[in-house]
ZAZADREN-139817 format. One record per atom (N, C-alpha, C): residue in three letters; x, y, z. Coordinates in steps of 0.05 Angstrom, whole numbers, padded with zeros to 5 digits, always signed. Layout:
# ZAZADREN-139817
ALAXYZ
...
***
This chain:
# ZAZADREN-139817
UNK+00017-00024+00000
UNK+00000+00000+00000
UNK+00018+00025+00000
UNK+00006+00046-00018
UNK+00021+00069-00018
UNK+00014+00089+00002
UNK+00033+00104+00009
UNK+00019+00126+00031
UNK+00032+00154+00030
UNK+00024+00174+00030
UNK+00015+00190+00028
UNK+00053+00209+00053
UNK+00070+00223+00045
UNK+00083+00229+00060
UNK+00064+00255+00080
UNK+00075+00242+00092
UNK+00067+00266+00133
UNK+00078+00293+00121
UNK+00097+00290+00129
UNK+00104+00319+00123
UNK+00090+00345+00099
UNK+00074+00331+00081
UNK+00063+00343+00069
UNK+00031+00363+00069
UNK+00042+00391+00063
UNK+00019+00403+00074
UNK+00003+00396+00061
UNK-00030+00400+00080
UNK-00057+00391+00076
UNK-00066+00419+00044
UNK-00066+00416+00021
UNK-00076+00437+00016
UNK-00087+00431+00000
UNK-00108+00445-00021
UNK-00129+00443-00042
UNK-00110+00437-00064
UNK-00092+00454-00080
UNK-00079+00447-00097
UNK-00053+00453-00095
UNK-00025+00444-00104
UNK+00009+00450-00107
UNK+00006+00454-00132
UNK+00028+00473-00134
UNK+00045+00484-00157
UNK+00059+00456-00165
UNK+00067+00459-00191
UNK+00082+00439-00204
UNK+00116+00441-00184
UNK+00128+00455-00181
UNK+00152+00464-00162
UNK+00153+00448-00134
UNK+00128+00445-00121
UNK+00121+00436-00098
UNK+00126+00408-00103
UNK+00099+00398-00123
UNK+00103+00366-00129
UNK+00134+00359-00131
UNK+00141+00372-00148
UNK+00171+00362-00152
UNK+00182+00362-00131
UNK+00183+00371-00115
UNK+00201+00373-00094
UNK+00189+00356-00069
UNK+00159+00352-00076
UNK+00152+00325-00053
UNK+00157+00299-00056
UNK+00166+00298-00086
UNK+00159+00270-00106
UNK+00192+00268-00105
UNK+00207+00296-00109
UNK+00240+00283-00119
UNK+00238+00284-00148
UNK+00212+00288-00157
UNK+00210+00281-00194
UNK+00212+00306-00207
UNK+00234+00311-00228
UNK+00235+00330-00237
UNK+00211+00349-00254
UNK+00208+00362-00252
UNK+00182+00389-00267
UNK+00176+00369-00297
UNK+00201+00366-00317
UNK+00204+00353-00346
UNK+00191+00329-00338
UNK+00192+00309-00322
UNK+00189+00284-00326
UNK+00153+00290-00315
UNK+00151+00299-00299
UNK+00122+00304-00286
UNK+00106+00311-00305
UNK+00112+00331-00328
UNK+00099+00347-00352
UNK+00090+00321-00369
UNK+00119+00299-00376
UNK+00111+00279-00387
UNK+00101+00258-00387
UNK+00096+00253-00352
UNK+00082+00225-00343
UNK+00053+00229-00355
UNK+00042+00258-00353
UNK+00015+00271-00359
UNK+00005+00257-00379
UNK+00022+00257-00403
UNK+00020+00251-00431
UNK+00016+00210-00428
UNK+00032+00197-00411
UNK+00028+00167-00406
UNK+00016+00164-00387
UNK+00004+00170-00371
UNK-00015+00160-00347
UNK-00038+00177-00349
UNK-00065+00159-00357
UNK-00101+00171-00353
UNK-00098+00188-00324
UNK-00089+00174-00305
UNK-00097+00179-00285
UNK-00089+00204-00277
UNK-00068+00219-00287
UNK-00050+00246-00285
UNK-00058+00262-00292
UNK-00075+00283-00285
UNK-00090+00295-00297
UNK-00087+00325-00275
UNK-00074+00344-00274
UNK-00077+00362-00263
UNK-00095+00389-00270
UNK-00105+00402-00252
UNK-00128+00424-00263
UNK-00104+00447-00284
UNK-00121+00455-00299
UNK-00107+00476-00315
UNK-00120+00503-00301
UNK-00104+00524-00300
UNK-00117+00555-00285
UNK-00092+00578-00292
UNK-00107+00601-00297
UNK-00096+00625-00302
UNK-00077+00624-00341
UNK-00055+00622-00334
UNK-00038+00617-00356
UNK-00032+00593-00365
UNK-00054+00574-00362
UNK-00043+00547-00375
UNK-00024+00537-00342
UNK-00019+00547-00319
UNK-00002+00537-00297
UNK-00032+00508-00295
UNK-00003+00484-00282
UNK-00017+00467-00273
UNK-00027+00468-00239
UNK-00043+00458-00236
UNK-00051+00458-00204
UNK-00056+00428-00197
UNK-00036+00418-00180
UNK-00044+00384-00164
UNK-00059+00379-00151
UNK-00070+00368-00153
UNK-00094+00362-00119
UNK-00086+00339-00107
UNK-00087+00329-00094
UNK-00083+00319-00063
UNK-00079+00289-00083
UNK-00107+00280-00098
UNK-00112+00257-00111
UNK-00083+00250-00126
UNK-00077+00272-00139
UNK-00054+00281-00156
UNK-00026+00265-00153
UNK-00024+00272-00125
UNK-00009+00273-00111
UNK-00006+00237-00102
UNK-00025+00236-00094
UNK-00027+00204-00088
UNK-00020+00192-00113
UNK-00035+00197-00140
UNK-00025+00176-00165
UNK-00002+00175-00167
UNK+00011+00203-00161
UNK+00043+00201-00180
UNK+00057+00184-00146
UNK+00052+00181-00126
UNK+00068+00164-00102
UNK+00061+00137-00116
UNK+00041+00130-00125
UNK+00029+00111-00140
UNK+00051+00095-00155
UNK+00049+00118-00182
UNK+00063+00117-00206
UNK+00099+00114-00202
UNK+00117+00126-00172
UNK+00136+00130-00156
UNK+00145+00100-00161
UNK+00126+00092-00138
UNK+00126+00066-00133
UNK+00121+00031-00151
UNK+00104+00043-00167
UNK+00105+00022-00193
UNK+00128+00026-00216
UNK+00136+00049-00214
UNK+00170+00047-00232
UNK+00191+00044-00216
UNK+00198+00059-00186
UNK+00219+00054-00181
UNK+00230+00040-00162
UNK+00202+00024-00152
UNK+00206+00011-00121
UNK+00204-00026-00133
UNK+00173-00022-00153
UNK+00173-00049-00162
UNK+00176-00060-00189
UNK+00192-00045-00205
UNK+00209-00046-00226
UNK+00194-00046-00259
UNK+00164-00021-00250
UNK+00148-00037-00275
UNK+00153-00008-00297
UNK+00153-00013-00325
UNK+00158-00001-00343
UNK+00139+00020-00345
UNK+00130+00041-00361
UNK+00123+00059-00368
UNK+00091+00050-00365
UNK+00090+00037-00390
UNK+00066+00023-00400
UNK+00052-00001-00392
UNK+00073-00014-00372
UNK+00064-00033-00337
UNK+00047-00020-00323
UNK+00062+00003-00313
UNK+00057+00023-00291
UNK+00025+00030-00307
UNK+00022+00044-00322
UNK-00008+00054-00329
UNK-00023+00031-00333
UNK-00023+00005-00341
UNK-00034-00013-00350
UNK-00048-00017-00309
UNK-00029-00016-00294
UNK-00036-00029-00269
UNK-00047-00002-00256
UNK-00046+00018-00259
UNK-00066+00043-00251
UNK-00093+00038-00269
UNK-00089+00037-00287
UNK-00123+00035-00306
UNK-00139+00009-00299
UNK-00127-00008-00285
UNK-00151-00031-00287
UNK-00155-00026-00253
UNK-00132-00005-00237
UNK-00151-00003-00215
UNK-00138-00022-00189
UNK-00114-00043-00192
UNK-00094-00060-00180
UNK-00086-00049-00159
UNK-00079-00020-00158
UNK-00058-00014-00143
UNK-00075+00006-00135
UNK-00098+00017-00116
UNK-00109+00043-00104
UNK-00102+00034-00079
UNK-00097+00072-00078
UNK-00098+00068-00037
UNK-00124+00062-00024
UNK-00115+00056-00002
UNK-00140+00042+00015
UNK-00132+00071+00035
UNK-00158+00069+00040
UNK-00173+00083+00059
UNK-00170+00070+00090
UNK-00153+00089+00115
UNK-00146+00071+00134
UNK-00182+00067+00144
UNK-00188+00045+00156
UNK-00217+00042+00168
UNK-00219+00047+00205
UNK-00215+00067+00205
UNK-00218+00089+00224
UNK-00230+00109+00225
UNK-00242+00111+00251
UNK-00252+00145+00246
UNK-00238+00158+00242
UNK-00210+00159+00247
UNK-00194+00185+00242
UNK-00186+00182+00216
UNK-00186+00166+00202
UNK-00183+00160+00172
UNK-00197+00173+00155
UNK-00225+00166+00163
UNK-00240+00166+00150
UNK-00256+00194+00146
UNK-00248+00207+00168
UNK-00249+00237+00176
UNK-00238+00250+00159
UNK-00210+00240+00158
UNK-00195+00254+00137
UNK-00196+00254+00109
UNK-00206+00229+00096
UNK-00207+00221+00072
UNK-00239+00248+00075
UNK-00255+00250+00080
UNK-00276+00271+00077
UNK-00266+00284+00084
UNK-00251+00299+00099
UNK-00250+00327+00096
UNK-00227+00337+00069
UNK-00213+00309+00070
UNK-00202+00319+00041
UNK-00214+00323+00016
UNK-00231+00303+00012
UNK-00261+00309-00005
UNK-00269+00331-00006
UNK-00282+00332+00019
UNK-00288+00367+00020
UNK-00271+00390+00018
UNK-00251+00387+00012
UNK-00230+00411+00009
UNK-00229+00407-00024
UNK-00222+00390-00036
UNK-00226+00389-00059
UNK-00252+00400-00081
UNK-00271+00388-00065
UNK-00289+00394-00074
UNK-00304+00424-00074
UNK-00294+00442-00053
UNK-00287+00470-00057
UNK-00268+00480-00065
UNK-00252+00473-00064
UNK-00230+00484-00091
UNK-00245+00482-00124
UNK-00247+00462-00126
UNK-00274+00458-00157
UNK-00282+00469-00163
UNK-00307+00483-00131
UNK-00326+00502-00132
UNK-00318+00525-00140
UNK-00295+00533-00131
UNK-00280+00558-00121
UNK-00269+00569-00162
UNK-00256+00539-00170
UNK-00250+00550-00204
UNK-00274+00556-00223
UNK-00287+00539-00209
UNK-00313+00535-00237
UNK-00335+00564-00228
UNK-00319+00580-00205
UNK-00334+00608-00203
UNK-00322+00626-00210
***
């Protein structure tokens, strides 16, 4: 199971600068996973800047971990995100579960917040 680093602040969306620097993955390679992984999908806002969300964030620890921890190729790695193999689990706790909604709900006003 993948998880989610602590140290990382709780927020609605990161700058591309941020990810990189939570992930270790450079800005270029992040731009191009976009292009090979469905699941990579960051909001577009203002000048074409990307914005991560939390979800974001979790695929590419995802995507981290299916290339460089368990040795799977480009087109492995997406094959085993698209059928759905590899999602995080939800701890089954209240305090888990607390969180997984209020992350929801943060997201889901950030949404609100572009699409106004």
């Amino acid at each position: 199971m993948v998880r989610m680093r602590a140290d990382i602040p709780d927020k609605i969306y990161y700058s591309i600068s941020e990810v990189s620097e939570y992930t270790g993955v450079e800005p270029h390679v992040l731009r191009y996973w976009e292009t090979k992984f469905s699941r990579l999908r960051p909001k577009r806002v203002g000048g074409n800047q990307r914005k991560y969300s939390r979800a974001d964030l979790e695929v590419l620890f995802q995507i981290i971990d299916l290339l460089y921890e368990q040795g799977y190729t480009l087109e492995g790695a997406e094959k085993k995100l698209a059928t759905g193999a590899s999602q995080i689990e939800v701890e089954a706790t209240p305090e888990g579960l607390q969180r997984e909604v209020s992350l929801l709900k943060r997201e889901i006003e950030g949404i609100l917040e572009v699409m106004s």
